[in-house]
Wavefront OBJ file of the C-alpha trace (Angstrom):
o trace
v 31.354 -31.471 -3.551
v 28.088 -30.893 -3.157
v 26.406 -27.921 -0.910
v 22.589 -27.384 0.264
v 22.212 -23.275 0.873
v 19.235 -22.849 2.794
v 17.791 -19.091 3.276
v 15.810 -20.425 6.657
v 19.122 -21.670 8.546
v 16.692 -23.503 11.033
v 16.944 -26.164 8.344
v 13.127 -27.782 9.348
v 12.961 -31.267 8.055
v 10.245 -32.355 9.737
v 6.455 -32.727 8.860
v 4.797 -32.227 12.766
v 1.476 -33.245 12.959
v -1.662 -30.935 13.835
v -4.672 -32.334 15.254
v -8.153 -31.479 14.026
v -10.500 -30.228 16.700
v -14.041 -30.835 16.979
v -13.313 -34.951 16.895
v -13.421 -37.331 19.427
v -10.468 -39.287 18.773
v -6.837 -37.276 18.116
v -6.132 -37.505 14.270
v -3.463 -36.228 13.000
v -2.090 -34.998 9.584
v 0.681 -33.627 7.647
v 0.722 -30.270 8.006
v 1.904 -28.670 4.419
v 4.968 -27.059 4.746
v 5.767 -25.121 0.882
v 9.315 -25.041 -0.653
v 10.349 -22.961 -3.487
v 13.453 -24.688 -5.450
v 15.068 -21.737 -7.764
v 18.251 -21.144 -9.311
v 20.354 -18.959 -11.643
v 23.417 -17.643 -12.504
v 25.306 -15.645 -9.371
v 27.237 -12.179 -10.069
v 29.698 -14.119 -7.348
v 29.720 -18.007 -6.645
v 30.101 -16.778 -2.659
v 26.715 -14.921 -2.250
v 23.060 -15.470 -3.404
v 22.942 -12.206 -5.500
v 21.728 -13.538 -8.783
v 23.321 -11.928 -12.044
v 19.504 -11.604 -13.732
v 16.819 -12.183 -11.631
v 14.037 -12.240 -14.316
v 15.648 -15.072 -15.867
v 15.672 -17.045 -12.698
v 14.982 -20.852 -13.167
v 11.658 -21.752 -11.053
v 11.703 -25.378 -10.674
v 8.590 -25.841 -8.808
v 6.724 -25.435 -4.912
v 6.855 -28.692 -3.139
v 4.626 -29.465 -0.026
v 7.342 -30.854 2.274
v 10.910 -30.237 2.374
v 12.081 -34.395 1.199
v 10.597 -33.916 -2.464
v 12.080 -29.607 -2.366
v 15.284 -31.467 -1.563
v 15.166 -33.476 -4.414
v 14.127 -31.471 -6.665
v 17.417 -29.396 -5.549
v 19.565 -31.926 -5.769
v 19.145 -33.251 -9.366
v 19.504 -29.562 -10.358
v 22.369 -28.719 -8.426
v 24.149 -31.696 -9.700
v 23.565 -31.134 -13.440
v 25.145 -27.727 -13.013
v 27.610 -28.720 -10.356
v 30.890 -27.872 -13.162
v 29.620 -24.198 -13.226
v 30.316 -22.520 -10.198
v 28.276 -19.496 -11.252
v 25.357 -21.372 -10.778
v 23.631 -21.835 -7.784
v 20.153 -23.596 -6.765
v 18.394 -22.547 -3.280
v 15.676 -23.796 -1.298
v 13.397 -21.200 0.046
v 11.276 -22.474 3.074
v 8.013 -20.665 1.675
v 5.818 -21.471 4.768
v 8.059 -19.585 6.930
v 7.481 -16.549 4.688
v 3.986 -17.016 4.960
v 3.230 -17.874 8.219
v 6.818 -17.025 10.239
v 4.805 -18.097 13.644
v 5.198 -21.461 13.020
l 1 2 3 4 5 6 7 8 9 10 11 12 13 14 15 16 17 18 19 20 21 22 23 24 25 26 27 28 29 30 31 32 33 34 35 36 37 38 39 40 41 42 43 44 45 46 47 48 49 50 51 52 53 54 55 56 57 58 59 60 61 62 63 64 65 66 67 68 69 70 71 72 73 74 75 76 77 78 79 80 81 82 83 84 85 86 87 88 89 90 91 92 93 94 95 96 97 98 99 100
């Protein structure tokens, strides 16, 4: 069984546009929304509290959450017959801009 662990539990999944000002007609554009995909061995397969955090596995920051989530996913099934280890995505753009 499979599980997606988000630390933003507003679980945003979609790209909203933004217009760009200054033009006559409306355009509109993918605003980039930045995912970190992460994962490591957990002290306890219930919580997030990773057993060595310096050896955390980074797998990359991903400009919308469809290509974080897939990124997740092929690492959290590799490792899915090790319950100690546990892959997150972390929904960077709310970290860095939590108006949003």
């Amino acid at each position: 069984m499979e599980r997606i662990i988000f630390i933003n539990p507003e679980r945003q999944r979609l790209i909203m546009p933004t217009l760009h000002k200054g033009s006559d007609m409306a355009e509109t554009e993918s605003k980039q929304l930045l995912h970190l995909v992460m994962g490591g061995r957990v002290k306890d397969p219930r919580t997030l509290e990773f057993q060595d955090p310096e050896s955390i596995h980074v797998v990359g920051v991903y400009s919308n959450f469809e290509s974080a989530e897939e990124a997740w996913r092929g690492n959290a099934q590799r490792t899915v017959d090790d319950a100690e280890m546990k892959y997150v995505i972390v929904h960077l753009h709310k970290l860095l801009d939590p108006e949003a």
